[in-house]
VOLUMKOL-715981 format. One line per field, with one value per residue (C-alpha): residue number from 1; x, y, z; residue in one letter. Coordinates in steps of 0.05 Angstrom, whole numbers, padded with zeros to 5 digits. Each point is the difference from the previous one (the first is absolute). Example, Ala and Ser with C-alpha at 12.3 -4.5 7.8 and 13.67 -1.06 7.14 Angstrom:
2
pos: c(1,2)
x: c(00246,00027)
y: c(-00090,00069)
z: c(00156,-00013)
code: c(a,s)
This chain:
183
pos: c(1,2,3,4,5,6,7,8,9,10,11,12,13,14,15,16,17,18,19,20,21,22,23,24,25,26,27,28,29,30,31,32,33,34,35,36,37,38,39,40,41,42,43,44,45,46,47,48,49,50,51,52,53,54,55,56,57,58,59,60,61,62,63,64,65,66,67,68,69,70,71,72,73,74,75,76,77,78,79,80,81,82,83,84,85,86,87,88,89,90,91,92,93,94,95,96,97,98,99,100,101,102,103,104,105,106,107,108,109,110,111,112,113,114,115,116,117,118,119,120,121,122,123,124,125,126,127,128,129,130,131,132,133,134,135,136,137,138,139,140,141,142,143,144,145,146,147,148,149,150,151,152,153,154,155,156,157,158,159,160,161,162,163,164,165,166,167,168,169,170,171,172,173,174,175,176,177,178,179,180,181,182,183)
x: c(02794,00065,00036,00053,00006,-00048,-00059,-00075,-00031,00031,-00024,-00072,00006,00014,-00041,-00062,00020,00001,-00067,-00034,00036,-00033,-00072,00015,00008,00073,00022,00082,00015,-00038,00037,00062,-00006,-00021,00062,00032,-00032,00001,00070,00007,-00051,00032,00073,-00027,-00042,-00060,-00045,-00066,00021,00020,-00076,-00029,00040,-00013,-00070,00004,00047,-00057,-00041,00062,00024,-00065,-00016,00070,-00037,00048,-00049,00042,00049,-00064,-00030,00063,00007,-00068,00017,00066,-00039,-00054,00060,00034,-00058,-00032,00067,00002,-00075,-00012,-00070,00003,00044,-00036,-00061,00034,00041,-00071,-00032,00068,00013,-00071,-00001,00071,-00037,-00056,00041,00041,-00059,-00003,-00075,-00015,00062,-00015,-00061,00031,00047,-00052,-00035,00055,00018,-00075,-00001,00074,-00017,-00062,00042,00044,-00056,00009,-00067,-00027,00051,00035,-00052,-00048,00048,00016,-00078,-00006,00062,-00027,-00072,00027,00034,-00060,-00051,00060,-00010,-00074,00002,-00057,-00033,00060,00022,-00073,00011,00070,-00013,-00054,-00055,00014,-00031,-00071,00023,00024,-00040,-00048,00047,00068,-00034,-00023,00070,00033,-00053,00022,00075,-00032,00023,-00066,-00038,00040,-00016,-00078,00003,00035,-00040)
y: c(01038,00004,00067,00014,00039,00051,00012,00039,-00081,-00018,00059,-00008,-00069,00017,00058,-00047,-00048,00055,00018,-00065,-00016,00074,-00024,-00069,00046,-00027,00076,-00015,-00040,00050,00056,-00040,-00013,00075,00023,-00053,00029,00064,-00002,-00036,00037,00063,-00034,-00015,00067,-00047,00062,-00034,-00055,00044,00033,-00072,-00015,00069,-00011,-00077,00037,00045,-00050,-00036,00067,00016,-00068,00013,00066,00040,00048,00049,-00044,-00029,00067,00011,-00061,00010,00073,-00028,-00056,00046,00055,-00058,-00028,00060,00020,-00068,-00014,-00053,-00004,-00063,00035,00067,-00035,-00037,00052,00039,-00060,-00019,00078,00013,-00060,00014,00069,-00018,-00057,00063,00029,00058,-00015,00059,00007,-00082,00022,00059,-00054,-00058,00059,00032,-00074,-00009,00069,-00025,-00074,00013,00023,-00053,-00043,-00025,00011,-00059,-00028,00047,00046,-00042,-00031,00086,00017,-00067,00024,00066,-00021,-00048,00054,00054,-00058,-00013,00066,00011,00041,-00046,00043,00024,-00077,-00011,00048,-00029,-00070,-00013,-00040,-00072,-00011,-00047,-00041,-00053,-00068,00034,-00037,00027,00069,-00012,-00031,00074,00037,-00023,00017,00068,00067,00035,-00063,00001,00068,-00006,-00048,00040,00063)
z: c(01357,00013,00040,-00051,-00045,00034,-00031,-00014,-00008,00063,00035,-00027,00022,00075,-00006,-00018,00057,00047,-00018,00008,00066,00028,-00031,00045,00054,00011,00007,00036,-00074,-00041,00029,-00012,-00063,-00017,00029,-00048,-00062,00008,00003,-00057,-00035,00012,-00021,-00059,-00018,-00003,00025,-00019,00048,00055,-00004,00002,00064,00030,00001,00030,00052,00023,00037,00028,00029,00022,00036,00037,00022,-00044,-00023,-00035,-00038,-00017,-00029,-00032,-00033,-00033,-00023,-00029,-00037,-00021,-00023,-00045,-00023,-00026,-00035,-00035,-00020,00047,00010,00053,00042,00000,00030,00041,00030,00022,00036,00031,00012,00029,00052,00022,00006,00049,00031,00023,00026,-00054,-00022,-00041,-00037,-00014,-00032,-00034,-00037,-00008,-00039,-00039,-00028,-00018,-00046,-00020,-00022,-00043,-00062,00012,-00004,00070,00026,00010,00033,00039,00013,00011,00064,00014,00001,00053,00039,00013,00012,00053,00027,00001,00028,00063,00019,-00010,-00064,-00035,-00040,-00026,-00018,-00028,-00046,-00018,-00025,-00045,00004,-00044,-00064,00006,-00059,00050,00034,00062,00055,-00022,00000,00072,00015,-00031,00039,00055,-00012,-00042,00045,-00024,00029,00066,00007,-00023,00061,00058,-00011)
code: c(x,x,x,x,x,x,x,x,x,x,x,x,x,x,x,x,x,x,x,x,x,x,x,x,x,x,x,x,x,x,x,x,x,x,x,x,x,x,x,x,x,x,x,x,x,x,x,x,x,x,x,x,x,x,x,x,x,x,x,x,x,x,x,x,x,x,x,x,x,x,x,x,x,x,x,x,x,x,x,x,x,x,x,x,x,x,x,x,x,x,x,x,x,x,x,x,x,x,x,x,x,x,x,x,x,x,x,x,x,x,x,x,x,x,x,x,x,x,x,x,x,x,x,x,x,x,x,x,x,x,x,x,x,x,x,x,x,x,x,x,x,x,x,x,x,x,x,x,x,x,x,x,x,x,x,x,x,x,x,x,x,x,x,x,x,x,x,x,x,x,x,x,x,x,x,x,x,x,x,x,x,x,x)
């Protein structure tokens, strides 16, 4: 796509590129190329672009051991995205906002946010998908330091509809099963 004139497409183009080079774990050229779009982005006013890059900035800040900038850029996605409707970057913005969180070493306050996106994704109709990985997050988090029935009580059991060995194969990745077992 080519640089001139400046534009939202362009930006959403090296905004998506950024984000797929931070899910290869190539975190130096995603953080490049975030710092590329979100200056375009914000040259352009393309706000629902900068949100999408502030969240794919999280994790690269984070991995760099830049907790707060990482915090920040989560709370700046979050802000934007609320403000504009966008429902992708609202739930992404708590699961990148919460690990940055606990990455940081501020546990509870990780949970406090996994949480608060859970209440604030099921009228988006997010649940599934977001909360579902928010309830996991924090139930990983409780079972690391020994809360288990707290995390039993979290995640609930799976539905029996499914063949007998993938319901042993998600009791054994179940935290109500781990914690059936370690009592």
């Amino acid at each position: 796509m080519p640089a001139q004139p400046p534009s939202a497409e362009r930006a959403f183009v090296l905004a998506a590129e950024a984000q797929l080079l931070m899910r290869l774990n190539r975190r130096e050229a995603s953080a490049a190329r975030c710092e590329e779009a979100l200056d375009l982005a914000r040259a352009v006013g393309a706000e629902a672009v900068e949100a999408h890059v502030l969240n794919t900035s999280c994790p690269n800040l984070g991995a760099a051991g830049e907790f707060d900038r990482a915090i920040e850029s989560a709370t700046r996605a979050r802000r934007i995205a609320r403000r504009l409707g966008l429902v992708e970057e609202i739930g992404r913005s708590y699961v990148n906002g919460s690990d940055a969180l606990d990455h940081a070493g501020r546990v509870e306050q990780s949970i406090a946010l996994a949480r608060e996106g859970i209440e604030a994704g099921r009228p988006l109709g997010i649940d599934r998908r977001f909360g579902d990985c928010l309830r996991c997050e924090i139930a990983g988090r409780l079972l690391r330091d020994g809360r288990w029935p707290e995390a039993a009580r979290l995640v609930p059991a799976r539905p029996r509809s499914r063949s007998d060995r993938a319901q042993s194969a998600d009791r054994l990745r179940d935290p109500r099963s781990l914690a059936r077992r370690a009592r």
